[in-house]
C-alpha positions, 0 to 999 in steps of 0.5 A: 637822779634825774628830776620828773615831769610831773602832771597835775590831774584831776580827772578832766579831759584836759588834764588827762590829755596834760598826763599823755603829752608828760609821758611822751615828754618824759620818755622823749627826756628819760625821765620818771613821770609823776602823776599829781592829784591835788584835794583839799583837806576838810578840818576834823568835824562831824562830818570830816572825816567821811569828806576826805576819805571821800576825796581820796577815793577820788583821788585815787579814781583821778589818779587811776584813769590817768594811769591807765591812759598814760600806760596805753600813749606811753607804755615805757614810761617809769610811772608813779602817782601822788595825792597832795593836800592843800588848795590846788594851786600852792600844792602844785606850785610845791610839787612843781619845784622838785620838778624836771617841767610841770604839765597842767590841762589848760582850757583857754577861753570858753568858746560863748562867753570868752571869760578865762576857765582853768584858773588853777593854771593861771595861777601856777603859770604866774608863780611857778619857778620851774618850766609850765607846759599847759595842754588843751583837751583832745591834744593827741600825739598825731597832732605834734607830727606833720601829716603823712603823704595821704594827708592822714594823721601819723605819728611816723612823720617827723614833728613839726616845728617847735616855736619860740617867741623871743624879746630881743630886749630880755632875751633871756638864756633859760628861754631859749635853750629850753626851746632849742632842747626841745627842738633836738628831743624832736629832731624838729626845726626850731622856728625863732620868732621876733615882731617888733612895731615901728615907734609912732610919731607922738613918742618920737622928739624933733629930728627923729621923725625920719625913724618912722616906717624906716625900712632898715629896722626889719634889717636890723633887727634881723641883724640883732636876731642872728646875733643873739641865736649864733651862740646856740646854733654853736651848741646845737648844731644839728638843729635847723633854726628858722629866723622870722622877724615880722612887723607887728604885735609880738601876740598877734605874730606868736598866736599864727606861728603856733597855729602849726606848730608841735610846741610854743615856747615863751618867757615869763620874768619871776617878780620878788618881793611883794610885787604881784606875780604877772605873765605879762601880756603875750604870755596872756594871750598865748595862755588864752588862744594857743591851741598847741602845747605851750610852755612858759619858761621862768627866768630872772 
């Protein structure tokens, strides 16, 4: 049996707007989708039995909503609902492991003050071991297609490009061939993204100054790119692929690219032991200023 999408919802708009992209993605994968609330369980006290019986009832409200949006964006989707006890982000991270990908509503950052909203999001992208796609609020699905010839908003025109932001120092199977399905499930182009910064003078040694600003780089490196990407090209072969290779930083090239894309892929390197769980700095960024769906993709 296939594993499902699963989406997290607890009611807000982002993760409504989480649980439509899931069901568009589930039935684009033929695969059930699974709606999870996550609540925290109240020990037994005087008072703790009517705390959880009124967190399932929100819950369950949660969870209706969400059904009920799903069966209008989606109506052919196979659904099925959950509540899951336990602080949000550990309950995630477990329902996310029997999972095909997990959609969670993100919110970026706040548009007064810049601080970081929507931690439970965070904090499953730095741990999970299974694919995490985050959606902002009002993430509709006119907004994965190209405009129609009018100018207007269409689901009948084609998609737009999925983007895949790529380390050609870790460039790493699980990343890209999440990125090039992706792709094929959308008919899109799939736009593969490199930047790469010229070293500075103070980190070179003596002889090598001639290594900076040195305009075979780019050339190289464009090289190194298509050397990478022609085993997928083999695979998928009816994906169009559009190789950018930019000077600059790889966050600064990934927030642009995305700016008219229908999905935005990354990597994320799982850690073990005791090392701290990280995103590592462009997935920050993206996690932060990306407007389109973004999918951060674990790997070794």
């Amino acid at each position: 049996m296939f594993s499902p999408v699963i989406a997290g919802v607890d009611g807000s708009p982002e993760s409504l707007a989480a649980a439509e992209w899931a069901a568009r993605e589930a039935v684009r994968r033929d695969v059930p989708l699974r709606l999870v609330h996550a609540w925290n369980w109240h020990p037994r006290q005087t008072d703790g039995e009517p705390a959880n019986a009124a967190q399932r009832r929100l819950a369950r409200r949660a969870l209706r909503r969400a059904e009920e949006q799903v069966r209008g964006a989606a109506p052919g989707v196979r659904l099925t609902d959950e509540q899951v006890e336990g602080p949000a982000t550990a309950a995630l991270l477990k329902a996310a492991e029997q999972a095909e990908l997990l959609v969670l509503g993100s919110r970026g950052l706040t548009g007064f003050t810049g601080l970081l909203v929507g931690s439970v999001a965070l904090g499953v992208v730095a741990k999970a071991t299974r694919p995490v796609v985050l959606v902002r609020a009002g993430e509709e699905a006119e907004d994965e297609h190209f405009p129609a010839d009018d100018g207007s908003w269409s689901t009948r025109t084609g998609y737009r490009d999925v983007v895949l932001g790529i380390d050609l120092a870790d460039a790493c199977d699980e990343v890209i061939e999440f990125a090039f399905e992706a792709a094929r499930l959308r008919h899109a182009r799939l736009r593969v993204v490199y930047a790469w910064q010229p070293p500075s003078a103070i980190s070179l040694g003596p002889g090598d100054i001639g290594l900076v600003n040195d305009p075979r780089q780019a050339e190289e490196w464009q090289g190194f790119l298509s050397a990478v990407l022609q085993m997928w090209r083999e695979k998928y072969p009816e994906t169009e692929v559009l190789e950018s290779v930019v000077e600059g930083k790889a966050s600064t090239a990934l927030v642009r690219a995305a700016s008219a894309a229908s999905l935005l892929v990354v990597g994320r390197r799982l850690t073990a032991g005791p090392t701290l769980p990280r995103i590592g700095r462009v997935t920050h960024t993206a996690v932060h200023h990306v407007i389109c769906p973004l999918a951060v993709v674990p790997h070794k």
